[in-house]
N, CA and C atoms as a LAMMPS dump frame, in Angstrom:
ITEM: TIMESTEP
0
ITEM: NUMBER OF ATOMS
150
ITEM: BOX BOUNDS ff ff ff
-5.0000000000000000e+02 5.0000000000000000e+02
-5.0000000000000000e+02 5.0000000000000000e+02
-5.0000000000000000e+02 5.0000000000000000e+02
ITEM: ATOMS id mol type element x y z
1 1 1 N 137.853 -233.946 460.64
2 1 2 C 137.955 -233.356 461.945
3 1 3 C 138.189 -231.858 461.757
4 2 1 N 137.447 -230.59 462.266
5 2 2 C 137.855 -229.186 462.484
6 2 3 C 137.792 -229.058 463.865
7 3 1 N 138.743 -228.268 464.052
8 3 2 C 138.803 -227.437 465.324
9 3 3 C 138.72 -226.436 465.054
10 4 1 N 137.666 -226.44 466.29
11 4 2 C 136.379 -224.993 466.963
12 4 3 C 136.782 -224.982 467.981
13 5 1 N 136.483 -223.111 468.3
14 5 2 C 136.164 -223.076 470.033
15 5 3 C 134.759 -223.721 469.975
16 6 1 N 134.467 -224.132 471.472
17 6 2 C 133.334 -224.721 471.616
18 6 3 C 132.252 -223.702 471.797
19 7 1 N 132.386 -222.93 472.208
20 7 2 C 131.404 -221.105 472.211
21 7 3 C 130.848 -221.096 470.769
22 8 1 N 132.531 -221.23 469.838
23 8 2 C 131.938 -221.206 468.523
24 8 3 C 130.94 -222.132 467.891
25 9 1 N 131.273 -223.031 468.293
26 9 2 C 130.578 -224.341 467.689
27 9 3 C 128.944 -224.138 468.331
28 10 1 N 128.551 -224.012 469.533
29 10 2 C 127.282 -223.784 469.988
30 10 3 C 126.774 -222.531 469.231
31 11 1 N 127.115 -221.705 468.507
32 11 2 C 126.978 -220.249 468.309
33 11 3 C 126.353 -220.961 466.805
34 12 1 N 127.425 -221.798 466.301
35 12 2 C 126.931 -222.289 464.922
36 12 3 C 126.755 -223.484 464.96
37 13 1 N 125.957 -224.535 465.638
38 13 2 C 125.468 -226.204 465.761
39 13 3 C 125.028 -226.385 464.605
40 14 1 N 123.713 -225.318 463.724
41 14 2 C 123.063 -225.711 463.395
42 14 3 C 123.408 -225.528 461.54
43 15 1 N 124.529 -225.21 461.399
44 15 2 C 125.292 -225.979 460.058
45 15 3 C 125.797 -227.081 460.463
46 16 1 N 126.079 -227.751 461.033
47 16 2 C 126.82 -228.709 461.124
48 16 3 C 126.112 -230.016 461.004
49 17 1 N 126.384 -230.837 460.59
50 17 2 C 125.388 -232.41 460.348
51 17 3 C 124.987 -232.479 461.691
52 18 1 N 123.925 -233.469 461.276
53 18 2 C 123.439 -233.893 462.581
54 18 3 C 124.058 -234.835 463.891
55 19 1 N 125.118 -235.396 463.229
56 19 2 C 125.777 -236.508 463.625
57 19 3 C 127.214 -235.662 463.94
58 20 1 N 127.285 -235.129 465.096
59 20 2 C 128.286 -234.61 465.529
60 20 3 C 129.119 -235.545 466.745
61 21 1 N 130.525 -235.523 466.364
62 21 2 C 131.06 -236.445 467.309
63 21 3 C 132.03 -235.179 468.213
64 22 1 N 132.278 -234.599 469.612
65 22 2 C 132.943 -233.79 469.919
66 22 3 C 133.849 -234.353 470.731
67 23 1 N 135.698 -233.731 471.016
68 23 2 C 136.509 -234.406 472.131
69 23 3 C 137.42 -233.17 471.828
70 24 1 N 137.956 -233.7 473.097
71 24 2 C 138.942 -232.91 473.419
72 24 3 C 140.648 -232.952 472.668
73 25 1 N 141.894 -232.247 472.912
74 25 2 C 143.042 -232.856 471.683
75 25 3 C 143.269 -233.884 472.586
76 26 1 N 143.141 -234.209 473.669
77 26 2 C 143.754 -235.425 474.239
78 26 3 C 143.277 -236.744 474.606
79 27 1 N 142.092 -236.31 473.258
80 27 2 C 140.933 -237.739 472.99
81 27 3 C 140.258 -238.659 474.342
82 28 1 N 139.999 -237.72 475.592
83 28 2 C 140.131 -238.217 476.99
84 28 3 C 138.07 -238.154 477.161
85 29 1 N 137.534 -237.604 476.344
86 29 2 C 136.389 -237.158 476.148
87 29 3 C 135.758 -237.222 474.973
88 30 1 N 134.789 -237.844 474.696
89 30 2 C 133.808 -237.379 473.871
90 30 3 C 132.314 -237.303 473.957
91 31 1 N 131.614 -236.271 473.595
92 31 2 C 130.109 -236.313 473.235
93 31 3 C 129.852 -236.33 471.996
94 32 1 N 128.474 -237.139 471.792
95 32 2 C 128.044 -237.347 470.763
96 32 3 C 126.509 -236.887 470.458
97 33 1 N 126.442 -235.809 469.377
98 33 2 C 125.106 -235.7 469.286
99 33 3 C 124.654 -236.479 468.19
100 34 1 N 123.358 -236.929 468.326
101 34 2 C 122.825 -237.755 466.872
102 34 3 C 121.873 -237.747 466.376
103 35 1 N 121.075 -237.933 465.331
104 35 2 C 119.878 -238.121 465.084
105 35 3 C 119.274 -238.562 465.332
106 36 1 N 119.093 -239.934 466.36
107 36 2 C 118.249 -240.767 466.91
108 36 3 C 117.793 -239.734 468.407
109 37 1 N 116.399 -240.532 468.07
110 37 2 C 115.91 -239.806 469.696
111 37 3 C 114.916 -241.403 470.32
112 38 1 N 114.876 -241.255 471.58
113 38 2 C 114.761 -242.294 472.502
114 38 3 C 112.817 -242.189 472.221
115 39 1 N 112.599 -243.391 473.305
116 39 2 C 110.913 -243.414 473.211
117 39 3 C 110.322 -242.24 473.542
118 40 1 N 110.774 -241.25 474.074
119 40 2 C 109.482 -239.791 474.614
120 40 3 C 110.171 -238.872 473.497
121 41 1 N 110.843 -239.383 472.283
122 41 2 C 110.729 -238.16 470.917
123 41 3 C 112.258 -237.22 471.732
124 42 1 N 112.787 -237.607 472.267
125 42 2 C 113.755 -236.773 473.247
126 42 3 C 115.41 -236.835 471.831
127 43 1 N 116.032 -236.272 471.425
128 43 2 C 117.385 -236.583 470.769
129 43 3 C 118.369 -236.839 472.084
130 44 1 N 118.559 -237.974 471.518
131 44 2 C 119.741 -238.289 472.521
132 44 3 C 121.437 -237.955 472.398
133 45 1 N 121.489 -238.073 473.545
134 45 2 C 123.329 -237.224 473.508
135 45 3 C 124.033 -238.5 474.544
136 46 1 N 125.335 -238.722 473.676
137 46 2 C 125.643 -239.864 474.535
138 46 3 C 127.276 -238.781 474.913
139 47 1 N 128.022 -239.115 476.168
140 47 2 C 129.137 -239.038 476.619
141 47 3 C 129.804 -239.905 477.588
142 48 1 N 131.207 -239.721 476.721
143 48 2 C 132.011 -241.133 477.715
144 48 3 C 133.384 -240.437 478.281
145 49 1 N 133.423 -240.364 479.369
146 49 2 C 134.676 -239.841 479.972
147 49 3 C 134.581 -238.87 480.759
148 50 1 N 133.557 -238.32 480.904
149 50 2 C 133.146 -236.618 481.65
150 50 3 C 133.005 -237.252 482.977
């Protein structure tokens, strides 16, 4: 786990694995980016709590 500002983290996504899990400190949120992408070639992003 590192903590980033999230400005930062968009500024630099693209070191970061592909398989990014993001939340907040009060674990009330997360998004997930991943390597899989759906039938129209799209990468999918899943979030639970927003």
């Amino acid at each position: 786990m590192v903590r980033v500002d999230y400005n930062l983290f968009l500024d630099h996504a693209h070191f970061f694995p592909e398989d990014v899990y993001l939340t907040d400190e009060t674990l009330q949120w997360t998004i997930v980016f991943t390597h899989e992408d759906d039938i129209n070639n799209r990468r999918l992003i899943m979030q639970v709590g927003l």
